[in-house]
Jmol script that loads the backbone (N, CA, C; Angstrom):
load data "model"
ATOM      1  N   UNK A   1     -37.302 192.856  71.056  1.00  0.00           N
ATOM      2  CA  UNK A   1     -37.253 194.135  71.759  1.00  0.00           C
ATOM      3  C   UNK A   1     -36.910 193.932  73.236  1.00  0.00           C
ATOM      4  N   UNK A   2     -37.460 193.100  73.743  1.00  0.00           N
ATOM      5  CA  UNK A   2     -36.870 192.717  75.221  1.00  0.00           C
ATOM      6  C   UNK A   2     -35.937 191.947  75.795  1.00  0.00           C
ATOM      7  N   UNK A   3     -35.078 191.442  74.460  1.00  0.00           N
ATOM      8  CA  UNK A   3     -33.684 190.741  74.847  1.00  0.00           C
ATOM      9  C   UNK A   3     -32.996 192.165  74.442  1.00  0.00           C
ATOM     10  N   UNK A   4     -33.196 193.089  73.845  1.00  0.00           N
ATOM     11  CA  UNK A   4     -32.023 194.154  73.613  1.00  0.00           C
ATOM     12  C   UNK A   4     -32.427 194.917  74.698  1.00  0.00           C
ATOM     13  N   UNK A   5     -33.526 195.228  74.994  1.00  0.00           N
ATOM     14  CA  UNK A   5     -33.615 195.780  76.870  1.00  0.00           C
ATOM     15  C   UNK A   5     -32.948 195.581  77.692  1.00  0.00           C
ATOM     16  N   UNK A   6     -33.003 193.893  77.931  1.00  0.00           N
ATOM     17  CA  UNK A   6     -32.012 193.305  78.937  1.00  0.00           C
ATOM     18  C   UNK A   6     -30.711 193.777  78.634  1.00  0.00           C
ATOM     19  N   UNK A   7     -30.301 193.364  77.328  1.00  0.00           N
ATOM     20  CA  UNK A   7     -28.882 193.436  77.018  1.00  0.00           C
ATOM     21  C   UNK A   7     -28.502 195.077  77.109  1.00  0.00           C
ATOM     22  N   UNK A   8     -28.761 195.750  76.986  1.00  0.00           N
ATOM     23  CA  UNK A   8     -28.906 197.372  77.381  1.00  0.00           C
ATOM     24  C   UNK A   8     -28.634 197.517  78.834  1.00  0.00           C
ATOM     25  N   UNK A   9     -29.825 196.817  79.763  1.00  0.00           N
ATOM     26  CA  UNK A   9     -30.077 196.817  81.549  1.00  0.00           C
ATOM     27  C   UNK A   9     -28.294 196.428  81.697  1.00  0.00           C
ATOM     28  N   UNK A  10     -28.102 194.886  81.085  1.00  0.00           N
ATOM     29  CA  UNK A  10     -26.915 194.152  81.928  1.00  0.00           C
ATOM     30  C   UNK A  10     -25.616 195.205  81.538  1.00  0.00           C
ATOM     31  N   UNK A  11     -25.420 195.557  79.972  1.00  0.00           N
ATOM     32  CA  UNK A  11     -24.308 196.863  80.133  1.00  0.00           C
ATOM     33  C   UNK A  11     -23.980 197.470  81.068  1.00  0.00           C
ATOM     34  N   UNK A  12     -25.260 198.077  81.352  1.00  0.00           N
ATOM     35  CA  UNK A  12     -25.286 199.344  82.025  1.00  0.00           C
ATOM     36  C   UNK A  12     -25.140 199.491  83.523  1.00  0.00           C
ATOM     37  N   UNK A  13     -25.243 198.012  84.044  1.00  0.00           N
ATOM     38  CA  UNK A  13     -24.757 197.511  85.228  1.00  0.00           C
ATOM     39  C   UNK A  13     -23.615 196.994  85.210  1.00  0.00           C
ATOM     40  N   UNK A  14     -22.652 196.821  84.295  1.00  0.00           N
ATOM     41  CA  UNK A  14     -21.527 196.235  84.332  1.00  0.00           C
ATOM     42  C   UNK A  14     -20.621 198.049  84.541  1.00  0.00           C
ATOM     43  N   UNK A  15     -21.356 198.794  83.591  1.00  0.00           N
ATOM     44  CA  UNK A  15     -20.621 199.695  83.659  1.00  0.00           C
ATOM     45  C   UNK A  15     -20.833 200.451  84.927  1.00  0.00           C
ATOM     46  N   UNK A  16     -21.971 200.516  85.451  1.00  0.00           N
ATOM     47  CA  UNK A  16     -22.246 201.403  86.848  1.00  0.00           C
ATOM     48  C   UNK A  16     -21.450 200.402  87.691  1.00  0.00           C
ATOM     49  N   UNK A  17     -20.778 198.930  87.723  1.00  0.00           N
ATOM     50  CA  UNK A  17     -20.112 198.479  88.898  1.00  0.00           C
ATOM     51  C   UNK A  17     -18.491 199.137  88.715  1.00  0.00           C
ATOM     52  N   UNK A  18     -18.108 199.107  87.420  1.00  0.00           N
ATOM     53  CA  UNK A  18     -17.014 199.419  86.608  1.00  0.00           C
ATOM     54  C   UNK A  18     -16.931 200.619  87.368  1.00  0.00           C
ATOM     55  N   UNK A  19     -17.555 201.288  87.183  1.00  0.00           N
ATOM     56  CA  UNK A  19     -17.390 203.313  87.798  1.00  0.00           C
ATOM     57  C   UNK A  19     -17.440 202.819  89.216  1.00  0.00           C
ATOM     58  N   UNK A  20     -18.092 202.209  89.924  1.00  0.00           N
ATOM     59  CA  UNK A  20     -18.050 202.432  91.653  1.00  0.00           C
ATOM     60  C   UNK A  20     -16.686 201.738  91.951  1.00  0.00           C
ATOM     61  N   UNK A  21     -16.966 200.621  91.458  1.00  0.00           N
ATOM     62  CA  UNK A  21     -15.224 199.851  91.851  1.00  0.00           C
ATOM     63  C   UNK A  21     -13.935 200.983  92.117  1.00  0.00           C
ATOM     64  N   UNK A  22     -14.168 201.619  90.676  1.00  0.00           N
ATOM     65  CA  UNK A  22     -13.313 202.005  90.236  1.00  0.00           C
ATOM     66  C   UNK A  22     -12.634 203.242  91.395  1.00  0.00           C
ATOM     67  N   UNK A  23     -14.060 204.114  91.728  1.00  0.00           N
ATOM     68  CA  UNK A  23     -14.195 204.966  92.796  1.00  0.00           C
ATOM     69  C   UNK A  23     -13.617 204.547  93.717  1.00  0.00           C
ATOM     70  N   UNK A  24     -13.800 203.571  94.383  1.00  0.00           N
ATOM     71  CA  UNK A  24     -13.719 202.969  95.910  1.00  0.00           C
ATOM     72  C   UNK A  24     -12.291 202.830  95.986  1.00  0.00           C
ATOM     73  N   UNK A  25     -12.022 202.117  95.066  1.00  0.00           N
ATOM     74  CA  UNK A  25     -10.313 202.008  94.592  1.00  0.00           C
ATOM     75  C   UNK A  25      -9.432 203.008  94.787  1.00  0.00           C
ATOM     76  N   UNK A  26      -9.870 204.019  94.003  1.00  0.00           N
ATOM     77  CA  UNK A  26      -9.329 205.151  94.285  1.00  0.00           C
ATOM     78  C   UNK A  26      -9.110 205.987  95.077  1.00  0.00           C
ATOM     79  N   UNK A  27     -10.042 205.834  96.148  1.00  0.00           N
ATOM     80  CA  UNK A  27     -10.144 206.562  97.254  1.00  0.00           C
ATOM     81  C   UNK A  27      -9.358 205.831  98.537  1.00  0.00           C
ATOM     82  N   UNK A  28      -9.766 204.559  98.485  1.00  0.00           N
ATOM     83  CA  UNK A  28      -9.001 203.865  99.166  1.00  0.00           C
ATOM     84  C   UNK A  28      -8.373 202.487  98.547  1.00  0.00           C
ATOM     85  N   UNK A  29      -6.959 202.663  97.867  1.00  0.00           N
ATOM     86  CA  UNK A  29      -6.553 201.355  96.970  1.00  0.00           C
ATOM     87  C   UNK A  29      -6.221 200.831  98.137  1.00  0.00           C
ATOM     88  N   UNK A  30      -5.609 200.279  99.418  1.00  0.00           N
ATOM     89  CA  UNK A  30      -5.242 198.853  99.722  1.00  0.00           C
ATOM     90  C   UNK A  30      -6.089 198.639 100.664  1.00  0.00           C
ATOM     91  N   UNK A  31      -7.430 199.230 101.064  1.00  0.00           N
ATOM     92  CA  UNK A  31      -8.517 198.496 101.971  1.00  0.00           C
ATOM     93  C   UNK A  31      -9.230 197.906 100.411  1.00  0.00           C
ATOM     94  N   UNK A  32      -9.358 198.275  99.210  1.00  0.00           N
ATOM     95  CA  UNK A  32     -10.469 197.930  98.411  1.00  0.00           C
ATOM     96  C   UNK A  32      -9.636 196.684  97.810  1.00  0.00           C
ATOM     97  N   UNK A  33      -8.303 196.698  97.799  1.00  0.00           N
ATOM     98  CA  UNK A  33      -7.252 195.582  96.806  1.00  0.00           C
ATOM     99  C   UNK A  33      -7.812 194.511  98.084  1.00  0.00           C
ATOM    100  N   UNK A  34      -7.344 194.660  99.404  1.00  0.00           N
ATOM    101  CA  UNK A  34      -7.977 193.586 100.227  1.00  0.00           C
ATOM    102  C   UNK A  34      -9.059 192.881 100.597  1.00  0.00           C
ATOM    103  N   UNK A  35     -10.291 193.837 100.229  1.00  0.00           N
ATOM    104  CA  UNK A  35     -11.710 193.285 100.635  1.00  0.00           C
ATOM    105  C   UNK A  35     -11.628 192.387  99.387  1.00  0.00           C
ATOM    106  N   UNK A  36     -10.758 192.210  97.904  1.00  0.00           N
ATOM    107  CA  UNK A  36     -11.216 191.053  97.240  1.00  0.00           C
ATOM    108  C   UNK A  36     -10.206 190.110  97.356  1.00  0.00           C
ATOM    109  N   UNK A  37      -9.846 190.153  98.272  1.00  0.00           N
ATOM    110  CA  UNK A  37      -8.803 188.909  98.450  1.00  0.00           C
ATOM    111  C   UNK A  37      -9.142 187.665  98.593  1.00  0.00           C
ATOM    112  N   UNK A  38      -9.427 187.336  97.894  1.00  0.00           N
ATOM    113  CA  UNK A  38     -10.145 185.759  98.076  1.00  0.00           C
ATOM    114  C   UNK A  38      -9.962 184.935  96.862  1.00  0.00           C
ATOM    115  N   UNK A  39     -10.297 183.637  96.427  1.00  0.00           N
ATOM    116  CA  UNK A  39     -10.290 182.848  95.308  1.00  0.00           C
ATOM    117  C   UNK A  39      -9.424 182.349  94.939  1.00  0.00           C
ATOM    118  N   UNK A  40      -8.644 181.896  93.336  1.00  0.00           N
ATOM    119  CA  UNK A  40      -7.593 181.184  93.236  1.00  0.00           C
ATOM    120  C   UNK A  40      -6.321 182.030  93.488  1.00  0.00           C
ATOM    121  N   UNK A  41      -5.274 181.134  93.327  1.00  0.00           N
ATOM    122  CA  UNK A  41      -4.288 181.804  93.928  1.00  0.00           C
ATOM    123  C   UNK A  41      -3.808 183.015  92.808  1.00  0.00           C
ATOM    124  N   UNK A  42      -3.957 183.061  91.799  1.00  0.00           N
ATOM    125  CA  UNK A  42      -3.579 184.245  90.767  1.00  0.00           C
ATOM    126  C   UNK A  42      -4.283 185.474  91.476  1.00  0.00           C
ATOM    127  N   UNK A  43      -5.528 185.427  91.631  1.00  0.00           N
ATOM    128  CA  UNK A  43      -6.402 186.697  91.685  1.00  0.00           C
ATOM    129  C   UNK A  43      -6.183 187.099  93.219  1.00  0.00           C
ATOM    130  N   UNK A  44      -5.519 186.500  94.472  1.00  0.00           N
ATOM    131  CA  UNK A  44      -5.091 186.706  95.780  1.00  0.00           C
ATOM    132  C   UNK A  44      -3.791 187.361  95.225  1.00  0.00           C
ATOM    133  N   UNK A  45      -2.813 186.568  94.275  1.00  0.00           N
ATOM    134  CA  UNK A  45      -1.687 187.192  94.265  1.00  0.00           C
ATOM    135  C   UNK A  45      -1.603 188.893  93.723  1.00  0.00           C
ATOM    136  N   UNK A  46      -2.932 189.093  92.536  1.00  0.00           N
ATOM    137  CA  UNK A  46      -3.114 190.420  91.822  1.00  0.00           C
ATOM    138  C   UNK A  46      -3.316 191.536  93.523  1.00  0.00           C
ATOM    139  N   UNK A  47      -4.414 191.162  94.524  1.00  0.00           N
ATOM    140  CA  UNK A  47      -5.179 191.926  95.136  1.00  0.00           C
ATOM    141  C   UNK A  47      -4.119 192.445  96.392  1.00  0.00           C
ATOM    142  N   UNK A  48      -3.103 191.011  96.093  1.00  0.00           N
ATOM    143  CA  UNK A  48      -1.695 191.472  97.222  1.00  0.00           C
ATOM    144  C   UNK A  48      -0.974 192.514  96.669  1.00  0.00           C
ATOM    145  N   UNK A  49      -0.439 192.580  95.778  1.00  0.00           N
ATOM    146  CA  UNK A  49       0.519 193.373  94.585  1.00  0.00           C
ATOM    147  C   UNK A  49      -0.475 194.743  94.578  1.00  0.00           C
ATOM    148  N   UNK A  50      -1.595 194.925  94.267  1.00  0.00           N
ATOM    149  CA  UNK A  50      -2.024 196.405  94.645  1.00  0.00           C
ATOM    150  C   UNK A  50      -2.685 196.720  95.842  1.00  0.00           C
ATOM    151  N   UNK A  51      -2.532 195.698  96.981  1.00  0.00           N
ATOM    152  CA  UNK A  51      -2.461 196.508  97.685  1.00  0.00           C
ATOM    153  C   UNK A  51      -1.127 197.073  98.538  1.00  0.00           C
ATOM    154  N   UNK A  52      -0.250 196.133  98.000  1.00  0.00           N
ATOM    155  CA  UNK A  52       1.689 196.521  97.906  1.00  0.00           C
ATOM    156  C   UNK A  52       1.987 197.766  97.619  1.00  0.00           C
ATOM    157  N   UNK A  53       1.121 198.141  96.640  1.00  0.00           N
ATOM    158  CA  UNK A  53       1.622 199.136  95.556  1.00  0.00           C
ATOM    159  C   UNK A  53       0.572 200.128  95.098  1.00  0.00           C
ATOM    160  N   UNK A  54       0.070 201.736  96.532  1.00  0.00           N
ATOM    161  CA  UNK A  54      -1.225 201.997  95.753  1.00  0.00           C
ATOM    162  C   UNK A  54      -1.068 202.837  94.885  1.00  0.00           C
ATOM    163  N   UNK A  55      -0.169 203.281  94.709  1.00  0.00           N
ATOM    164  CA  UNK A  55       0.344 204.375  93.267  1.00  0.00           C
ATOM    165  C   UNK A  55      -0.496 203.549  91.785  1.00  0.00           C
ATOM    166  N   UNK A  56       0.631 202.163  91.968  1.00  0.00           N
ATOM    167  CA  UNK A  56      -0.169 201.558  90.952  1.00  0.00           C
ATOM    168  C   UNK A  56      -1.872 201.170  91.003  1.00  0.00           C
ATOM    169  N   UNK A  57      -2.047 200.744  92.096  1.00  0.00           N
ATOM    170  CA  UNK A  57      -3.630 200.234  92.112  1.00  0.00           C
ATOM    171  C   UNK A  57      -4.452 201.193  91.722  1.00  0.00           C
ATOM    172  N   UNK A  58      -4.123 202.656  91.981  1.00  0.00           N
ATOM    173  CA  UNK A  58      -4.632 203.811  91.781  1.00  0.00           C
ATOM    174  C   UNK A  58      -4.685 203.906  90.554  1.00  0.00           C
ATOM    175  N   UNK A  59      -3.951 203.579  89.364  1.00  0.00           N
ATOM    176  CA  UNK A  59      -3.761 203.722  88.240  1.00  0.00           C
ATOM    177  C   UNK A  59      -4.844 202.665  87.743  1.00  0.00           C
ATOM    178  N   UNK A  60      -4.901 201.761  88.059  1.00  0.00           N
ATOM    179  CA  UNK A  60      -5.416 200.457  87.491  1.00  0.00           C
ATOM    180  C   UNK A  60      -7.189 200.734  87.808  1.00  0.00           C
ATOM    181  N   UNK A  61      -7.030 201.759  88.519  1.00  0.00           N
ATOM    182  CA  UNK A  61      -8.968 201.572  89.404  1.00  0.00           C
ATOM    183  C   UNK A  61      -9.251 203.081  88.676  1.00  0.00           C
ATOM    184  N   UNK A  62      -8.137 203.971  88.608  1.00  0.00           N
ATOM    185  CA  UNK A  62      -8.923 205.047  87.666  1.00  0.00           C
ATOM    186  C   UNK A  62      -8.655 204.266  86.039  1.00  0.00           C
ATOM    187  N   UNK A  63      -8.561 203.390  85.362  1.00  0.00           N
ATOM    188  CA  UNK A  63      -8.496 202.903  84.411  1.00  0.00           C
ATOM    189  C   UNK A  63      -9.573 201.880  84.522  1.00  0.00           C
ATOM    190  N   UNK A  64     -10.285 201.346  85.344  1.00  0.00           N
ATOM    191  CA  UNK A  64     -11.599 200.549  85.437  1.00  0.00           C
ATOM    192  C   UNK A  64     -12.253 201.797  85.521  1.00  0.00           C
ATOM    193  N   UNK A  65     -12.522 202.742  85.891  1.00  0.00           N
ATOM    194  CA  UNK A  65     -13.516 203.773  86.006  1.00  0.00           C
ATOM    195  C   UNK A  65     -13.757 204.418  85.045  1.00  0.00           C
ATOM    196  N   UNK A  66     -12.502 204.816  84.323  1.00  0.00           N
ATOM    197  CA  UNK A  66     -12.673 205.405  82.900  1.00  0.00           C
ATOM    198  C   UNK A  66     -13.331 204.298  81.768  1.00  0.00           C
ATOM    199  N   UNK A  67     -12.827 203.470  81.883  1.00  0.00           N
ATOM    200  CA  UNK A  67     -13.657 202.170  80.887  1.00  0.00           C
ATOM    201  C   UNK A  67     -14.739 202.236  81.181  1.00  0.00           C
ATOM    202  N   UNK A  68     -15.430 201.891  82.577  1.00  0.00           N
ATOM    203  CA  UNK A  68     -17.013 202.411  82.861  1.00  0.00           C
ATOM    204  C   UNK A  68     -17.526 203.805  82.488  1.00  0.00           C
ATOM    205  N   UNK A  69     -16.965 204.767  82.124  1.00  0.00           N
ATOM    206  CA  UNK A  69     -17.375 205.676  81.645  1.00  0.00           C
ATOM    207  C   UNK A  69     -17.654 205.571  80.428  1.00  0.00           C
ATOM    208  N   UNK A  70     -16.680 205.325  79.632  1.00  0.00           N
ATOM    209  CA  UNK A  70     -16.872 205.140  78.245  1.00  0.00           C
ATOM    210  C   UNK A  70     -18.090 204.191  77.926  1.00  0.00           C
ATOM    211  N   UNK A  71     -18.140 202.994  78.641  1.00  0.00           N
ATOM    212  CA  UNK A  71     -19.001 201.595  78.410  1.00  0.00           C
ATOM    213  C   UNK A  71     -20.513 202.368  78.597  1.00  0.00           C
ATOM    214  N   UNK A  72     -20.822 203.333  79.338  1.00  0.00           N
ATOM    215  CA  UNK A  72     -21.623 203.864  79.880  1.00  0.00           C
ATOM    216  C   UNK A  72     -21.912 204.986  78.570  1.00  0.00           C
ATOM    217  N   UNK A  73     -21.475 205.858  78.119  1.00  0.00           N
ATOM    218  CA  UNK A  73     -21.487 206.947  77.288  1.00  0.00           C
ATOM    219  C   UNK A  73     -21.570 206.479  76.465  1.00  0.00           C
ATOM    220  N   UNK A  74     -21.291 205.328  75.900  1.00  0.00           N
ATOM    221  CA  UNK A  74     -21.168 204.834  74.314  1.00  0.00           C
ATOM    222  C   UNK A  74     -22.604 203.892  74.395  1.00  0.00           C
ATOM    223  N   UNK A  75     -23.005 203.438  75.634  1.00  0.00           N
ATOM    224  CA  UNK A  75     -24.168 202.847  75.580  1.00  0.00           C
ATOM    225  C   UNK A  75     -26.337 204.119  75.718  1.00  0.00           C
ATOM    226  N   UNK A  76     -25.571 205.026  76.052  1.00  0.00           N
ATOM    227  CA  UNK A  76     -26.625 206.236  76.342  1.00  0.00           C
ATOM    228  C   UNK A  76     -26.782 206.813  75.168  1.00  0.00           C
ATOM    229  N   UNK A  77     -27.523 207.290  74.555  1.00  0.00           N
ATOM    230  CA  UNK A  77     -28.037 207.666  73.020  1.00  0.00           C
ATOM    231  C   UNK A  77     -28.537 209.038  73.678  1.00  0.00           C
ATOM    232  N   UNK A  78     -27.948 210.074  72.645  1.00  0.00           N
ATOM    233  CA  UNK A  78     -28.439 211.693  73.285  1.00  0.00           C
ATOM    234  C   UNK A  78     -30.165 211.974  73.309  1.00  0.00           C
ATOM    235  N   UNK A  79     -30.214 212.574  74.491  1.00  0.00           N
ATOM    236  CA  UNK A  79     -31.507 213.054  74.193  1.00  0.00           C
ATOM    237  C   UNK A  79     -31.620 214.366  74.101  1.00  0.00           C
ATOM    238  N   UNK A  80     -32.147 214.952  73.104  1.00  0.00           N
ATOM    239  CA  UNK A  80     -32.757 216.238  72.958  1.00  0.00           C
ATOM    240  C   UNK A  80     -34.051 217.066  73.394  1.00  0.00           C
TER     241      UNK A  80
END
end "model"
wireframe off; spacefill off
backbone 0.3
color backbone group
């Protein structure tokens, strides 16, 4: 019962980062593509390219947000 708690807790934080990311992104794609600019060179080259491009980044961060929605809704059981 308390490893499916956890495993419930850690979802549900993946998905509440999923939705804020996703937000921040959206509101502002090439200050948020830049604050992760860091690490190997693939994931510097992704954070350059949207923040090149915020039409696209915009697309890509309301598409992390919507996945956190879903990850989120599919993990919440209705209450009556």
């Amino acid at each position: 019962m308390t490893n499916n708690l956890l495993v419930r807790r850690l979802v549900q934080l993946g998905a509440l980062f999923l939705i804020g990311d996703g937000v921040m992104g959206l509101l502002k794609p090439r200050w948020h593509s830049l604050l992760w600019h860091f690490g190997p060179e693939l994931m510097r080259a992704a954070t350059e390219e949207l923040a090149e491009h915020p039409k696209t980044a915009r697309s890509v961060y309301l598409a992390e947000a919507a996945l956190g929605i879903a990850v989120a809704s599919l993990q919440t059981p209705e209450i009556e």
